[in-house]
C-alpha positions in Angstrom: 113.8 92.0 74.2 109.9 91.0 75.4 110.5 91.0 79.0 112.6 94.7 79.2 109.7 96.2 77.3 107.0 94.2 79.7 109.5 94.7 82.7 109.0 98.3 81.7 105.6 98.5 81.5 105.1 96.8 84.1 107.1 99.7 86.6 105.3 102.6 84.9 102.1 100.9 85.2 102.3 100.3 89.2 104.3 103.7 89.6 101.5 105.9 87.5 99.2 103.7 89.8 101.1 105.2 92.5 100.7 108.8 91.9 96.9 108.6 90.3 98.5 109.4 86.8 98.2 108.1 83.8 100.8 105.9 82.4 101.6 108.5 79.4 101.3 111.5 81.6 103.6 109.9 84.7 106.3 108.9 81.7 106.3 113.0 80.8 106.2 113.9 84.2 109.1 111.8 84.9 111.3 113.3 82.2 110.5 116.8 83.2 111.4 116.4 86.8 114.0 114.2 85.6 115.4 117.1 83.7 116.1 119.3 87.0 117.2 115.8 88.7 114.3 115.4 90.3 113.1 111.8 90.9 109.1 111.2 90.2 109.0 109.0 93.2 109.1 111.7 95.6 106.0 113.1 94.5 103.9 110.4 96.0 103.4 112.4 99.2 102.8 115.8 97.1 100.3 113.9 95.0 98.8 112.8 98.4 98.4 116.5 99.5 97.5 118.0 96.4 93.8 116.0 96.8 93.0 116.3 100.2 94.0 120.3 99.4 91.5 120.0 97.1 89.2 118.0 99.2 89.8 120.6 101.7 89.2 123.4 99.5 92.2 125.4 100.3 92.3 128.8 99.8 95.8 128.7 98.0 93.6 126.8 95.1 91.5 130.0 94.8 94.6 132.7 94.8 95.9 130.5 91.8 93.0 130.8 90.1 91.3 127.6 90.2 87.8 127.6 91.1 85.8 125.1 93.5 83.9 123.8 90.2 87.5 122.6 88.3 88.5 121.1 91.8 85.4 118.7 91.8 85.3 118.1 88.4 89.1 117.5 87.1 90.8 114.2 88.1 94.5 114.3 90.2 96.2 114.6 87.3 94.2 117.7 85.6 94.4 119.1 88.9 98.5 118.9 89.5 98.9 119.5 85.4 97.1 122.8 86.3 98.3 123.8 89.4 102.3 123.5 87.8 100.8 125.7 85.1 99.6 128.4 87.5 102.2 128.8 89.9 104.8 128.2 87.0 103.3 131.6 86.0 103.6 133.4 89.1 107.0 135.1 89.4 109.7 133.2 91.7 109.3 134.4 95.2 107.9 134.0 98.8 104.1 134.2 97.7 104.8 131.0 95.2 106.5 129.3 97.1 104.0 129.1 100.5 100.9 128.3 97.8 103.5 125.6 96.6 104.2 124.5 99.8 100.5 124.7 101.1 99.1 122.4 98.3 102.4 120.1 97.7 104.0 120.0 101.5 107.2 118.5 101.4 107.5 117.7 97.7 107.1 121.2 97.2 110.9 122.1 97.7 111.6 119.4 95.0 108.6 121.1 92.4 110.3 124.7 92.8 113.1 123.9 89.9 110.4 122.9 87.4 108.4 126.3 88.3 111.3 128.0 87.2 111.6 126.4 84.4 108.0 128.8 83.8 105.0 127.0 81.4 106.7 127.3 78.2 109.9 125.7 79.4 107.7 122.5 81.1 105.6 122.4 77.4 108.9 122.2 75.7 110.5 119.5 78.0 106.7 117.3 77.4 107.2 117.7 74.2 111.0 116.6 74.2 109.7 113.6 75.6 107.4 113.0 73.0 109.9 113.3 70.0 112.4 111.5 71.6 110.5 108.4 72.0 110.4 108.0 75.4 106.6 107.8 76.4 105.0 104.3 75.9 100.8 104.6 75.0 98.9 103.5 78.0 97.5 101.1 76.0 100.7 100.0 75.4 101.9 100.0 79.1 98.7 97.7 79.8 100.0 95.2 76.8 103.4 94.7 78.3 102.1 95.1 81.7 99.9 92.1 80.8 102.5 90.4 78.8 104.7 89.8 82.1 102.2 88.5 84.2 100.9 85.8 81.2 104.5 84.8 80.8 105.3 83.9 84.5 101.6 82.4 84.5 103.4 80.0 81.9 106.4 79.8 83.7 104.8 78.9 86.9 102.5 76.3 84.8 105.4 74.9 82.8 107.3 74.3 86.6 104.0 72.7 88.0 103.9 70.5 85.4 107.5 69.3 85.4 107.1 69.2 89.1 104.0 66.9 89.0 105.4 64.5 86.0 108.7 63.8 88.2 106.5 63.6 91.4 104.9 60.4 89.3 108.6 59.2 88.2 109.7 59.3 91.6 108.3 55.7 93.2 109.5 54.1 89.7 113.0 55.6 90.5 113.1 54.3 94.2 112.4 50.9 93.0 115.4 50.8 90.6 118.0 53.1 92.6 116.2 50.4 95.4 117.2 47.3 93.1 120.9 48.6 92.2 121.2 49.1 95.8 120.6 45.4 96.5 122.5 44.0 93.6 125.7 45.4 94.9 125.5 43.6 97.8 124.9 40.7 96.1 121.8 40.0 96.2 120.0 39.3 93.0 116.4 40.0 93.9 117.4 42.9 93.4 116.6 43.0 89.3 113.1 41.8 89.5 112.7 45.9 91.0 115.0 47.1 89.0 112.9 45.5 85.5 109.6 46.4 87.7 111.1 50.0 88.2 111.9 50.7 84.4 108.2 49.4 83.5 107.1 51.6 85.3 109.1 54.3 84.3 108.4 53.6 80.6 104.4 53.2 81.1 104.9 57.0 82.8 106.7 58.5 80.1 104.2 56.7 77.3 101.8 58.3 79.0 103.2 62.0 79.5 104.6 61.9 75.6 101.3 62.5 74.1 100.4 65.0 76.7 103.3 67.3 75.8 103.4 66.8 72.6 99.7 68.1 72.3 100.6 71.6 74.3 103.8 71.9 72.3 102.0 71.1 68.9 98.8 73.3 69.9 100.9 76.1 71.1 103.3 75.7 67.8 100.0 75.7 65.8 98.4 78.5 67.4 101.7 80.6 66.6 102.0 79.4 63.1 98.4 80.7 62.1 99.0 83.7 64.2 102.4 84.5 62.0 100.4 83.5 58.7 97.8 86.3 59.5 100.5 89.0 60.7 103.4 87.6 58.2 105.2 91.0 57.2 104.7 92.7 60.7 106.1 89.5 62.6 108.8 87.8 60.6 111.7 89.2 62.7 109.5 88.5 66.3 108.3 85.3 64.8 112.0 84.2 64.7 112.6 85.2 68.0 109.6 84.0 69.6 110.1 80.2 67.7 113.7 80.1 68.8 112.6 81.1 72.2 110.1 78.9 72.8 112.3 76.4 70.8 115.0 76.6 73.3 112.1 76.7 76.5 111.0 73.0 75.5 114.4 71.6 75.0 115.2 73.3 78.7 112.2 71.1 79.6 112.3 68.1 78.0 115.7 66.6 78.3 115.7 66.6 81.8 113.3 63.4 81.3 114.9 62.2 78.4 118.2 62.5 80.2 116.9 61.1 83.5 115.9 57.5 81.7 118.9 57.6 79.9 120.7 58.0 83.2 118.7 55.2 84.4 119.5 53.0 81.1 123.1 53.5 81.3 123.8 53.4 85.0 121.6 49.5 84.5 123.7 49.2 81.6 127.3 49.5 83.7 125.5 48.0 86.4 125.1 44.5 84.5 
């Protein structure tokens, strides 16, 4: 559903963040190591290395072929891109392997499979990636990315807001749970809190009625126009997204149906 695709985005999006990569070119470099069993995540260190080599202006950077112009002017990710492609072209050996492990350090034992895999064979596996569906725009990263965060903003609202409406039922509640308390000892003073309590109650929920039913109608609205505009692209979200939020606002709003109910009938067996 929404969320897996914005629970997604969401981990390419902090992990590209990670290893200064773009989201689409961290998804390709994921399959490719992925391909020798490597996992991306321990190239964070090699990532690490690869600048301050570059900062450094190690000699290895020269013996591949990359000048000191490239290593100012291309980002991270040019950079490593490049640097696979060079020493992917050197023959396997002891030469490639200290250049690897000068400019990578550690990582550099995991980067020697994909060397041998030589630049065709890393083109090929990119390219697998590509046709097979598995590498998300970074535009499209950013949209889920954003999605989650807007949904637990809403979820996080949505709790406030339950919170603060039974925070104002509260004192109406004590003074009938108060009430029923004092009837069953016997004492009959206890009704005038109990008919006090349920005022109360009822002025609160009067007054929080209007207020939901103005978010749920403005946010049913909104989605109504927004479907009307987008009609043959969203009819199977649109269903989706209705039910959803359908089901969302009956989570919600029984709970203070229910609870006056509870009230009523509790007053009801009480009498």
């Amino acid at each position: 559903g929404a969320m897996d695709v914005s629970d997604y985005g969401s981990e390419v999006n902090d992990m590209s963040q990670k290893l200064n990569m773009s989201a689409q070119g961290f998804q390709e470099w994921r399959y490719i190591l992925g391909q020798s069993g490597v996992d991306i995540g321990v190239l964070q260190g090699g990532m690490k290395k690869l600048s301050e080599s570059a900062v450094a202006g190690s000699e290895s950077f020269k013996t591949l072929g990359i000048s000191q112009k490239e290593l100012s002017s291309l980002s991270t990710e040019e950079l490593f891109n490049k640097t696979i492609t060079q020493l992917s072209e050197m023959e396997a050996g002891n030469e490639r392997t200290a250049l690897a492990s000068d400019l990578f350090g550690r990582s550099a034992t995991e980067l020697l499979p994909i060397l041998n895999s030589g630049a065709s064979g890393i083109e090929e596996m990119r390219k697998q990636a590509e046709d097979y569906g598995l590498v998300m725009s970074d535009e499209a990263v950013k949209a889920s990315d954003d999605f989650g965060d807007s949904v637990s903003l809403m979820q996080q609202t949505l709790t406030g807001m339950k919170n603060r409406m039974m925070g104002e039922f509260l004192p109406a509640l004590t003074l009938v749970t108060d009430g029923l308390a004092k009837l069953f000892t016997g004492d009959m003073s206890g009704l005038q809190g109990i008919n006090q309590g349920i005022e109360q109650f009822v002025d609160k929920i009067s007054q929080a009625i209007p207020q939901i039913i103005e978010v749920g109608g403005s946010i049913l609205q909104a989605l109504a126009s927004a479907i009307m505009q987008n009609m043959p692209l969203l009819v199977t979200a649109a269903f989706d997204l209705i039910s959803q939020f359908a089901g969302f606002v009956l989570q919600n709003l029984p709970m203070l149906v229910e609870t006056a109910l509870s009230i009523l009938s509790t007053l009801a067996l009480g009498i």
